[in-house]
C-alpha positions, -999 to +999 in steps of 0.1 A: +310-334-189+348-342-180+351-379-167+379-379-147+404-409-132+395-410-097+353-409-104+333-436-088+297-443-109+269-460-104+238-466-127+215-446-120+180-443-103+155-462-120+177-482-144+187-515-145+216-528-162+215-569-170+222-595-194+190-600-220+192-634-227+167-629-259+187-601-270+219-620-267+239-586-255+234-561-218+211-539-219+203-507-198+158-513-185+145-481-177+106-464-173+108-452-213+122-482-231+155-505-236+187-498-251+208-525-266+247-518-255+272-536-280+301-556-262+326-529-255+299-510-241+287-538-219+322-545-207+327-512-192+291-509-179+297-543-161+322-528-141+307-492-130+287-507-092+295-474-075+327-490-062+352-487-089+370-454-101+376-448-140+410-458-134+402-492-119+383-500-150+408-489-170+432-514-157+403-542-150+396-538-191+433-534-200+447-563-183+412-584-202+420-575-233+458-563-242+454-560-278+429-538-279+445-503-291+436-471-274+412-490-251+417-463-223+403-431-248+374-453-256+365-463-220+363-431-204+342-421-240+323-444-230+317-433-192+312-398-205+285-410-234+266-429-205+268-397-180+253-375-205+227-397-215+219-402-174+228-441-176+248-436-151+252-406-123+284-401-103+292-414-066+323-390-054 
């Protein structure tokens, strides 16, 4: 699935995205199970409300972290990793 710029996401029906204080990382809750996200991941996830576009994020995460090489191609990898595993489902 092509993620593009101006996409607004939410996550989707029946999961939950929070802080897991024992697991010490976010996590996406949903009916089958838990997954774990790593930091990046969490970052990006803690910014998709069904409010923000891609591009928003983008500049949110950029501005947060300015040494972070190529940060843009791994955000939007990121979007499109959480799209097709239905973590997330698109607004617009």
């Amino acid at each position: 699935m092509t993620v593009e710029h101006q996409d607004i996401y939410s996550i989707a029906a029946h999961h939950r995205f929070q802080w897991e204080k024992a697991q010490d990382c976010y996590v996406i809750l949903f009916p089958e199970g838990m997954v774990k996200l790593n930091g990046g991941a969490g970052e990006v996830l803690k910014l998709v409300n069904g409010e923000n576009t891609v591009i928003s994020i983008i500049d949110e995460l950029t501005k947060k972290f300015p040494d972070v090489p190529k940060l843009e191609n791994d955000i939007v990898g990121m979007v499109e990793m959480a799209l097709e595993k239905a973590w997330i489902e698109k607004v617009n």
